[in-house]
C-alpha positions in Angstrom: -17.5 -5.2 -40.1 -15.0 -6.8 -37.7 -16.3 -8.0 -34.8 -14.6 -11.1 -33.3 -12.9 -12.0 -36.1 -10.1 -9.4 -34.9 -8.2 -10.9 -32.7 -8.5 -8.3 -29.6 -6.3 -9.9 -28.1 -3.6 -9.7 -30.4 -4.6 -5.5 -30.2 -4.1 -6.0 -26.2 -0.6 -7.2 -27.3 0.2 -3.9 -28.8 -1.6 -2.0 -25.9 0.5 -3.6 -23.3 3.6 -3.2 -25.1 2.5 0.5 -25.5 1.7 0.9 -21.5 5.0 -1.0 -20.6 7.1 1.5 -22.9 8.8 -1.4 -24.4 9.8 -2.6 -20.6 9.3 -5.8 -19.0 11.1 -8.1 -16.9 12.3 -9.8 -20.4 12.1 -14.3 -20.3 8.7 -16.0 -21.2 7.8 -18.2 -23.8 10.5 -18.7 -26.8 13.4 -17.2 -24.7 16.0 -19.2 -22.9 15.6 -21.6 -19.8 13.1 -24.5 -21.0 10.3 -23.2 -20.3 7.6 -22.9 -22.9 7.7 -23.5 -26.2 9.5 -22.6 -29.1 12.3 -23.4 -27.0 15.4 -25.7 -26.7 16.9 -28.1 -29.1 13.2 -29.8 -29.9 15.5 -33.1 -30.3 14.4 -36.3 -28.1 17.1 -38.9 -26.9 16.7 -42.5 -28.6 14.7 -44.7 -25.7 17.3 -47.2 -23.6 16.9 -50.9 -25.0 15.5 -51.7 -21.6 12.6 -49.5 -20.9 12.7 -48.6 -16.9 10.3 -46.5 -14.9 9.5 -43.2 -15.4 10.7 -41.6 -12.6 8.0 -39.2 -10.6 8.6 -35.6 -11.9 9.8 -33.3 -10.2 7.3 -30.2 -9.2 7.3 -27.1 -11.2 9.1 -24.6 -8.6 8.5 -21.1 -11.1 7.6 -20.4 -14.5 10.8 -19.8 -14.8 11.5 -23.2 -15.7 8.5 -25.5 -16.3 10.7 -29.2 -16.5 8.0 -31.2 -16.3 4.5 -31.7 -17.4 1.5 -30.2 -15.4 -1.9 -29.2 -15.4 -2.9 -25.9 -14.1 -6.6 -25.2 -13.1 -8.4 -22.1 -12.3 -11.2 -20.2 -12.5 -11.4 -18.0 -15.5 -14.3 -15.6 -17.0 -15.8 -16.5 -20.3 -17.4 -14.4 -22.6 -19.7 -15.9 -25.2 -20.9 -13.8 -28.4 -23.2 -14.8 -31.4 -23.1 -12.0 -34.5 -25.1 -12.1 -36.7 -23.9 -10.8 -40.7 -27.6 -10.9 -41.9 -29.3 -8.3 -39.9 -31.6 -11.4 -39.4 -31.7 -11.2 -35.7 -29.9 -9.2 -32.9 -26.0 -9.8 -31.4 -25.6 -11.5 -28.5 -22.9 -11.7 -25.6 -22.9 -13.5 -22.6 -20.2 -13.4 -19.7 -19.5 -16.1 -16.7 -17.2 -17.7 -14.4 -15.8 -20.9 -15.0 -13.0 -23.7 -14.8 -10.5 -23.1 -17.2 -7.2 -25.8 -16.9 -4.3 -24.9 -18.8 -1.8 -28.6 -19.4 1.8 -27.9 -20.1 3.4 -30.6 -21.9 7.2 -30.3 -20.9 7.6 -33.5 -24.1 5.8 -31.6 -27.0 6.0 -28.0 -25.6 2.9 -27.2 -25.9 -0.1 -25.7 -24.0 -3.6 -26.7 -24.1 -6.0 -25.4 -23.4 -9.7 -26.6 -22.1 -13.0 -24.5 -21.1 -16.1 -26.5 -20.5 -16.8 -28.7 -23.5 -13.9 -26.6 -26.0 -10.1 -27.4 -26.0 -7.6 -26.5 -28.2 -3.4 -27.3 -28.0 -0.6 -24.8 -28.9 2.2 -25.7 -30.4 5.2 -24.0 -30.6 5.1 -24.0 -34.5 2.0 -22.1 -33.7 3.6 -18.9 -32.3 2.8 -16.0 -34.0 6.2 -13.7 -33.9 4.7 -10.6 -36.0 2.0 -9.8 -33.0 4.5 -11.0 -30.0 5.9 -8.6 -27.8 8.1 -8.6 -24.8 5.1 -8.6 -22.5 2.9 -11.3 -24.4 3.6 -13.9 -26.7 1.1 -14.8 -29.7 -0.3 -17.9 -30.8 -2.4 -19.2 -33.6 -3.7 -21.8 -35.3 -6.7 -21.5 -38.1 -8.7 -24.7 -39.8 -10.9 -23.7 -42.5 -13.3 -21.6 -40.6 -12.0 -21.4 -37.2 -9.4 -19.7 -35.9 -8.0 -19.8 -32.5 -5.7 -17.2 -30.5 -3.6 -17.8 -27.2 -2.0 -14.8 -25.6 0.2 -15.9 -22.6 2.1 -12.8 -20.8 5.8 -13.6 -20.6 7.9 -15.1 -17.6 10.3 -13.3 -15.3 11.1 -11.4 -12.6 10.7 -7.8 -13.0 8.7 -5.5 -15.1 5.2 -4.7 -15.8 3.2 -8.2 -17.1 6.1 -10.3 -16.7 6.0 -12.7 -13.1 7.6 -15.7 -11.9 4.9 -17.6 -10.5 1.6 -16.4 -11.5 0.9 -15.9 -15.6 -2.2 -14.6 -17.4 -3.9 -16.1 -20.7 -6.4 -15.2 -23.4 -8.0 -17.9 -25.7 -10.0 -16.4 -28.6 -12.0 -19.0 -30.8 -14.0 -17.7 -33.9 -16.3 -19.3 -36.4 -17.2 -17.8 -39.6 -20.8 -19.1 -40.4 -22.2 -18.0 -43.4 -24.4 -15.4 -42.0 -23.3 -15.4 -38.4 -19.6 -15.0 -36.5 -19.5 -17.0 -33.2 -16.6 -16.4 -31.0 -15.5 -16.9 -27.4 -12.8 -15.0 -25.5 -11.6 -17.4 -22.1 -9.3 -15.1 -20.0 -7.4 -17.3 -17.1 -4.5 -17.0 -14.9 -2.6 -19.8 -13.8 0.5 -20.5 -12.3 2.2 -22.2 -9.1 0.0 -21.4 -6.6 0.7 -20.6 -2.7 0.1 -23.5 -0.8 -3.2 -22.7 2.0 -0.5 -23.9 5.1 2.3 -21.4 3.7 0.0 -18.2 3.3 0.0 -15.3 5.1 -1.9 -14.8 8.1 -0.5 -11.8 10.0 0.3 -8.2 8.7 -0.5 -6.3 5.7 0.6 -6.2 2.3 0.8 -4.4 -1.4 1.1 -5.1 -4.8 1.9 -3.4 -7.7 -1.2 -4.6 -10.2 -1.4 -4.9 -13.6 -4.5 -5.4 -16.2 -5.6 -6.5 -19.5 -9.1 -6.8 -20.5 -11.4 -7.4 -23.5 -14.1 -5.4 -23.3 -17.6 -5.5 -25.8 -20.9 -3.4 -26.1 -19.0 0.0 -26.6 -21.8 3.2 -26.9 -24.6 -0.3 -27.0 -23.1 -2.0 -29.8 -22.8 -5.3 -28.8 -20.2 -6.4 -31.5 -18.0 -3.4 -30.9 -14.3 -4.4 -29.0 -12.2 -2.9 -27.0 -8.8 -3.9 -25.2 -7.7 -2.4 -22.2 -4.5 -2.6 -20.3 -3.9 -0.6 -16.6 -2.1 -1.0 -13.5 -2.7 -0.4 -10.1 -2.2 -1.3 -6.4 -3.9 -4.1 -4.5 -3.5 -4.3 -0.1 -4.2 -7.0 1.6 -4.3 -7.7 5.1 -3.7 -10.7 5.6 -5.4 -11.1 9.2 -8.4 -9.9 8.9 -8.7 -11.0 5.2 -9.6 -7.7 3.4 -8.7 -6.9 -0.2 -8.9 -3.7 -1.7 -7.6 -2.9 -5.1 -7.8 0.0 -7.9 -5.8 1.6 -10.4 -6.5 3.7 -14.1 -5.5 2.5 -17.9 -6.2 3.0 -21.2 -8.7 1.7 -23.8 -8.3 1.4 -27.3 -11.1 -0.3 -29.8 -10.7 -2.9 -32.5 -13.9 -1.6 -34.2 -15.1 1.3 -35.6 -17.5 2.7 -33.9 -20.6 4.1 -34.8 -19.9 8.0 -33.9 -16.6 7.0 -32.8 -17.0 7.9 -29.5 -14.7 6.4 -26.7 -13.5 7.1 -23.6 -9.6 6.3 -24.2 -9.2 6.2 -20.6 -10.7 3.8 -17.3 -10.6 3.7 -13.8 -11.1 -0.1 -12.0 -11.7 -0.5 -8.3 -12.6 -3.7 -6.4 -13.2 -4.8 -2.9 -12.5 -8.9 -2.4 -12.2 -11.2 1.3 -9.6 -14.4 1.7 -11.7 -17.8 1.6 -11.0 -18.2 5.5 -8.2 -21.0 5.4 -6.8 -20.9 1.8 -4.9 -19.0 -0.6 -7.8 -18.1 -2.5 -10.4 -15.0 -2.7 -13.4 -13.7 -4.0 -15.3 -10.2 -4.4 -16.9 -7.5 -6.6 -15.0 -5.3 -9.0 -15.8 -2.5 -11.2 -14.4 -0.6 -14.4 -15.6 3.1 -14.6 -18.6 2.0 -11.9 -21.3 -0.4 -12.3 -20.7 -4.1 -11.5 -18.6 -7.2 -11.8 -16.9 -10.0 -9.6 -13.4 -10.8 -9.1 -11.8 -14.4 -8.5 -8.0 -15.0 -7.9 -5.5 -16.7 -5.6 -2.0 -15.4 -4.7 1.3 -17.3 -6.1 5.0 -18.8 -5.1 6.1 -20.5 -2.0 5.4 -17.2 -0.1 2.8 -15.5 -1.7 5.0 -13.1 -3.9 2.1 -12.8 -6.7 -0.9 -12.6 -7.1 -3.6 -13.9 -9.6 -7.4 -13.0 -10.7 -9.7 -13.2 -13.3 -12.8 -10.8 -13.6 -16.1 -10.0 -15.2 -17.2 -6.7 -15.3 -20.5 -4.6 -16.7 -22.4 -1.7 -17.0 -25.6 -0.2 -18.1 -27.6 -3.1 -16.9 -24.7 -5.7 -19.1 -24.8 -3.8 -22.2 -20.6 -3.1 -21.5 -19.3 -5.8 -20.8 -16.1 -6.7 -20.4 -13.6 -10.1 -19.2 -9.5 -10.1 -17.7 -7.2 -10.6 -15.7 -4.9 -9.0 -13.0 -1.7 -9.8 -12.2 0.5 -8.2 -9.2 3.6 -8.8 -7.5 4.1 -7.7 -3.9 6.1 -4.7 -3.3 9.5 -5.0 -1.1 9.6 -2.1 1.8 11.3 1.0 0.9 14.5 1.1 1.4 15.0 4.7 2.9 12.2 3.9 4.9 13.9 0.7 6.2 16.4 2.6 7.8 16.4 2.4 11.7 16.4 6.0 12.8 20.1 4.9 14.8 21.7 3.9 11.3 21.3 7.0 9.4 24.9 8.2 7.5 23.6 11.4 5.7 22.1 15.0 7.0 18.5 14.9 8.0 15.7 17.7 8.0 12.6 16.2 10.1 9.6 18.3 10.0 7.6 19.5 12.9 4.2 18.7 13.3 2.0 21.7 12.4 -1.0 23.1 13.9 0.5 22.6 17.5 1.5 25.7 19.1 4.4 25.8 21.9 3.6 27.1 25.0 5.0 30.6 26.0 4.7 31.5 30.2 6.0 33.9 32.4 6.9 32.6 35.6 7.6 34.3 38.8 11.3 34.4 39.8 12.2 35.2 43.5 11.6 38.6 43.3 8.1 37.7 43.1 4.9 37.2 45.5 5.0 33.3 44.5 8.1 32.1 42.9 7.9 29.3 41.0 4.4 30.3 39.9 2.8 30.4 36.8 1.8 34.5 36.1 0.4 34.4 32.9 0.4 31.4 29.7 -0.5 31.4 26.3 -0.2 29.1 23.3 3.0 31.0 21.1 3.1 30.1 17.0 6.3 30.3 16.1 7.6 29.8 12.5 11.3 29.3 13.3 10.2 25.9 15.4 9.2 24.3 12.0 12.1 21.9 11.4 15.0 19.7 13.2 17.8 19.2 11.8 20.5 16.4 12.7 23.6 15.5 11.2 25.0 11.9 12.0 28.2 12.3 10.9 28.9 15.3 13.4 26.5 14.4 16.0 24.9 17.6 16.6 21.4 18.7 16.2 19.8 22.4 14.6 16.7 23.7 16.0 15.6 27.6 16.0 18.5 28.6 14.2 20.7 26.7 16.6 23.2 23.9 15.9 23.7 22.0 19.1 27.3 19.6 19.2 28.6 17.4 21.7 30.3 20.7 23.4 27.2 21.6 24.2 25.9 18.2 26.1 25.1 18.3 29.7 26.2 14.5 31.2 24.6 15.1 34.5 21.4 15.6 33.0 21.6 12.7 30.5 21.0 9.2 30.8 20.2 6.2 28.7 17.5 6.9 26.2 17.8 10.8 26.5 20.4 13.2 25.7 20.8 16.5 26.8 21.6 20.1 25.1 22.1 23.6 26.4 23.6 26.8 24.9 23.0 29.8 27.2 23.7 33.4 25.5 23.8 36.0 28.7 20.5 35.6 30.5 18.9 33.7 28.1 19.0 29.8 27.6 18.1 27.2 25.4 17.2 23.5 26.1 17.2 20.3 23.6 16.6 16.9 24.9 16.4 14.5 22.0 14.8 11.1 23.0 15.4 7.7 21.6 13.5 5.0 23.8 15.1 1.6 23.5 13.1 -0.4 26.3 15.6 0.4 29.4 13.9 1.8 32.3 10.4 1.2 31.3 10.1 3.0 28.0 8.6 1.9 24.9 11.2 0.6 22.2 11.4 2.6 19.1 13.2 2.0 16.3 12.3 4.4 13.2 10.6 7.3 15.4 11.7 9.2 18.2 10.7 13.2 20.1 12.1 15.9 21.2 11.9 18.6 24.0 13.0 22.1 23.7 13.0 25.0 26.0 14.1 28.5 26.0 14.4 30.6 29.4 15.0 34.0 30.2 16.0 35.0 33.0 16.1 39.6 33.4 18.5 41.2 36.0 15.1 43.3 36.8 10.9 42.2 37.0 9.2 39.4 38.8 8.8 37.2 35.9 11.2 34.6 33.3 9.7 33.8 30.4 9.9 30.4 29.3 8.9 28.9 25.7 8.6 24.8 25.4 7.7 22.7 22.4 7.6 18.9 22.3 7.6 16.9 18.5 7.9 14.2 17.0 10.3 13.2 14.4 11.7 10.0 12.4 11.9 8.1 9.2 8.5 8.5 7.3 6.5 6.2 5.9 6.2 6.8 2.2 2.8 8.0 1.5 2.2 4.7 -0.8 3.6 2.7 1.9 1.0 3.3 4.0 -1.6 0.4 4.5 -5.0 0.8 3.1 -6.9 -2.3 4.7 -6.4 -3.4 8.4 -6.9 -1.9 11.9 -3.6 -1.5 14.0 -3.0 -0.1 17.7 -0.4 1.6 18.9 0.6 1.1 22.7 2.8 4.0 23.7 3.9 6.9 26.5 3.0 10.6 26.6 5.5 13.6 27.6 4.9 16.5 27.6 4.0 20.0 29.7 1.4 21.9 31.2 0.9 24.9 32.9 -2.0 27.0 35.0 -2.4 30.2 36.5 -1.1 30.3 40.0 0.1 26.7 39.6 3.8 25.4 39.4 4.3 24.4 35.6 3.5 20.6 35.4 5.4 17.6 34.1 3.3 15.4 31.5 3.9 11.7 31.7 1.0 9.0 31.0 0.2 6.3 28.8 -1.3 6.3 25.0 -3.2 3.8 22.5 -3.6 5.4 19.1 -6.2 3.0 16.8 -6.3 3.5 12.8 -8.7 1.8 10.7 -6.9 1.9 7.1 -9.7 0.9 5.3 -12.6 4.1 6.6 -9.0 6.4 7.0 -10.0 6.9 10.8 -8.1 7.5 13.8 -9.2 6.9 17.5 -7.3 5.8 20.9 -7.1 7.3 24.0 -4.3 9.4 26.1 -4.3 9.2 30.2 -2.1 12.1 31.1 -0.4 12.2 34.5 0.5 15.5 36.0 3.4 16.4 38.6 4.3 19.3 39.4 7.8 20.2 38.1 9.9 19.9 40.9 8.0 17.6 42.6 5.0 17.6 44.4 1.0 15.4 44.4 0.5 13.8 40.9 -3.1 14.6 39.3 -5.3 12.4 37.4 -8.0 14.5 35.1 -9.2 11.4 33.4 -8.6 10.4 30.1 -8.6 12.0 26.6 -10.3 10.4 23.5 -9.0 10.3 20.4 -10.8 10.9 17.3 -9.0 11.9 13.7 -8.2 11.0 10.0 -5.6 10.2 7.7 -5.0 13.0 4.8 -5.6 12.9 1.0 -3.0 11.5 -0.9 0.1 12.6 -1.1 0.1 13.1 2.6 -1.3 10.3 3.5 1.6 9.3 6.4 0.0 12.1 8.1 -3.1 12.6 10.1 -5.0 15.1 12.2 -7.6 15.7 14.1 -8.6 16.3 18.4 -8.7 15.1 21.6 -12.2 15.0 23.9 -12.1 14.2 27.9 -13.6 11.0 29.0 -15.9 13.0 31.5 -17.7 16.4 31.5 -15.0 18.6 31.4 -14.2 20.8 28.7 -11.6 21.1 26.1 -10.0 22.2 22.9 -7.1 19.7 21.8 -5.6 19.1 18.4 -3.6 16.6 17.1 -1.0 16.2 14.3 0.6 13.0 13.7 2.5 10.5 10.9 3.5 7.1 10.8 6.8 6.0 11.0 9.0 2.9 9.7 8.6 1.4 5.8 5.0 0.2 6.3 3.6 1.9 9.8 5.6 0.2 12.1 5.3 3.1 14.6 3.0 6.4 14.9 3.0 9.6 17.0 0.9 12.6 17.8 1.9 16.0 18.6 -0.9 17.4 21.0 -2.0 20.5 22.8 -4.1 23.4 23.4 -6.4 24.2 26.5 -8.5 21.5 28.9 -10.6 22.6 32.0 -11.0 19.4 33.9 -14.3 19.7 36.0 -12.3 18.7 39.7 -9.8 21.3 39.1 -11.0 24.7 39.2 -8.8 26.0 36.4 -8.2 26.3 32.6 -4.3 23.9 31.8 -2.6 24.6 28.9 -0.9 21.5 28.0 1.4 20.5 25.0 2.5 17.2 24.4 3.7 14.1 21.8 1.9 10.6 22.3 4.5 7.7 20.7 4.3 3.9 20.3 4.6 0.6 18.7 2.5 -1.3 16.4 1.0 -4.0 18.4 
């Protein structure tokens, strides 16, 4: 029967080459650049008749090129397993933490390798090019007995398994007794690590993961491998020190199994904190449930990879299983990047839904109270779905309009706001487009900005002129997987918007907002303190405040959240909210709000519609 006598992770070669496709970011050991062995000339120049100093090498900047000798020490999981061939007594498998210090010798080319008492050295005579891929690269060396197998994933600077700073190892040692196999499997990462002064300690940040495990006690049977290989996504915030990580991959055994039943498939999940002051973290992780701890450190100058190695289990240890992850942090989106001011091609922002525009007849000055609010509803309308804008001809579309510069009103314009009208007989219609930039008060936006449309009708005949007004948001979207998933954020920000109340002039909404997210529970909260003038002029009115209280939606939509707004005091009200996130990574978020409030000092039912917009603080 093979049990650890396989070498699994000689399989997890083939499984990562098999996940990768055949990609990878190319380099690692045996190709080009001095940095591991099996490379270079192997010739040593004749000593100097005069011996002189050895000068002080020169740190290791990358993996890229590893000139000079050094010893890297982490922590790495161990798994321990005793199998007996006799039937004389049961198998055995323990799994642990522990130091494991990989020495590169830049002389000799050569890695070795020491866990507690054991140690073994590599040479690159030793490298096994039948198993090798482009992801790992093979090693093995066998006395009599004993065999011994290094996989190191390769060196570079793109692709799936293949990183600059941070690499990932798996030592296998087996003994053939003559009625038991003994064999450990050390798996390590190591690497140039992130210096604790030079790491991160504001904002958020995500990394593309990737995974490769040996896993033992398969349906119960102890001596029955697996290895797995996965990816994933890992966010950090680097503040408050929270680490959450998951991602799927595949299994495939070495063994035959007893029913040969598997599940080809796994899902791994982990929660992990920063050691407060270092570079360094702990925490628990998981593969399909149960239990299991995680321990890594992040990589390069900056912290441009990341490092961990893990023991998992489940069914009270019976599954078992010891790896490593490997990430490397994921550059902003490019699109996303975009200030909403540089865009070159045709846009199509969508409208929040689930707000409805306001529709109101208002007395003209045939009748009893011009200027007067007759009647108000809230008015769905499915043509107010979408605004278009095309930078190249400056001109904006919006219910089946397309407003140019011919149609810009100067006197109603100023910095920050630019005005539209088109009138068709004795109707019009209104677009003011907004773009705060900090002059005159205003919050500074860069990726986000809101709009203001009204239509007006104004009849030869009747006492009334109906008016429609919608106010929205718009802007470059966060990509749903841009989106932080750990962290809290506030955004400090300014309400617009309108209002309106029987027997009332309509009112102008000004104010200010604070929207609050908590990535990690997917919650939204803040508050919005409306101001309300009458339009025209007139005595501003203070209601109170307006809770917030919301969540971000299920993937994919997850720039996008919903929910409703609650007064402060006793009044009553029913307020929804629709909003999304802005910029490559959050920078900036809005909400579209409205529906009906009856504030308890005012007598009367408002219907208000609005947008809330601000800044990451």
């Amino acid at each position: 029967m093979l049990k650890f006598s396989v070498s699994a992770a000689a399989l997890a070669a083939g499984l990562v080459l098999s996940a990768c496709s055949g990609g990878g970011g190319g380099g690692g050991i045996g190709s080009a650049g001095g940095s591991a062995p099996g490379t270079g000339s192997g010739t040593t120049p004749a000593p100097a008749p005069t011996p002189t100093p050895t000068p002080t090498p020169t740190p290791n900047a990358s993996l890229l090129a590893l000139n000079s000798s050094e010893t890297f020490t982490n922590d790495g999981a161990t798994a321990v397993g005793n199998f007996p061939t006799n039937g004389a007594s049961s198998p055995t498998l323990n799994i642990a933490f522990g130091s494991i210090s990989v020495a590169y010798d830049a002389r000799a080319r050569s890695y070795t390798i020491t866990s507690g008492t054991r140690s073994q050295t590599f040479l690159p005579s030793d490298r096994d090019a039948a198993t090798s891929t482009a992801q790992l690269t093979m090693f093995k060396r066998g006395a009599g007995a004993k065999t011994d197998t290094l996989a190191l994933t390769a060196i570079g600077t793109s692709g799936a398994f293949t990183y600059q700073y941070v690499g990932a190892g798996y030592w296998q040692h087996t003994e053939n007794g003559a009625d038991t196999i003994a064999g450990s499997v050390d798996a390590f990462i190591y690497g140039i690590r992130t210096q604790d002064s030079a790491m991160p300690r504001t904002g958020t940040g995500t990394y593309a993961l990737d995974l490769i495990g040996i896993e033992s006690g398969i349906n119960s049977q102890p001596e029955a491998l697996a290895a797995l290989a996965g990816s994933g996504r890992m966010d950090v915030d680097f503040m408050g020190g929270r680490m959450l990580f998951d991602g799927t991959g595949r299994r495939v055994p070495v063994t035959t199994l007893a029913g040969n039943a598997y599940l080809p498939t796994f899902t791994f999940r982990g929660d992990a904190n920063l050691t407060a002051g270092t570079a360094s973290f702990k925490g628990q992780m998981a593969i399909d449930g149960g239990g299991g701890d995680v321990s890594g450190r992040f990589f390069g100058p900056g912290a441009e990879e990341v490092g961990a190695s893990f023991t998992t289990w489940i069914s009270g240890g019976k599954l078992t299983t010891v790896g490593t992850l490997t990430g490397r942090r994921k550059p902003e989106d490019s699109a996303a990047a975009i200030p909403l001011a540089n865009l070159t091609s045709p846009q199509s922002f969508a409208i929040a839904s689930g707000v409805s525009p306001i529709q109101a007849e208002v007395q003209n000055s045939r009748g009893t109270e011009p200027g007067k609010v007759a009647s108000f509803t809230g008015w769905p309308n499915g043509a107010w779905s979408s605004l278009g804008f095309d930078p190249a001809a400056k001109s904006y579309t919006f219910d089946g309009r397309t407003f140019t510069a011919a149609n810009a009103v100067s006197a109603e314009s100023s910095d920050g706001v630019k005005t539209y009208r088109q009138v068709d007989g004795d109707k019009s219609a209104t677009l003011r487009i907004y773009t705060p930039n900090g002059s005159n008060g205003s919050v500074a936006l860069t990726y986000s900005a809101f709009a203001d449309y009204m239509t007006l009708q104004q009849p030869a005949t009747g006492t009334t002129d109906p008016v429609a007004r919608l106010w929205s948001i718009y802007g470059v979207n966060t990509p749903s997987d841009n989106v932080p998933r750990v962290g809290n954020a506030t955004y400090a920000g300014a309400i617009y918007g309108y209002a309106v109340r029987g027997g009332d002039a309509p009112y102008d909404m000004r104010g200010t907002a604070s929207i609050t997210v908590d990535f990690v529970s997917r919650t939204i909260g803040g508050e919005l303190r409306p101001l309300f003038t009458p339009t025209g002029g007139g005595t501003t009115q203070d209601f109170g405040g307006l809770t917030l209280s919301g969540r971000i939606e299920a993937a994919p939509n997850t720039n996008t959240f919903s929910g409703g707004a609650t007064p402060m005091n006793n009044s009553t009200a029913s307020i929804g909210i629709a909003g999304r996130f802005f910029g490559p990574s959050a920078q900036e978020a809005g909400v579209s709000f409205g529906g009906t409030w009856k504030p308890e000092q005012f007598g009367g039912t408002l219907r208000l519609q609005g947008v809330a917009i601000g800044k990451r603080q």
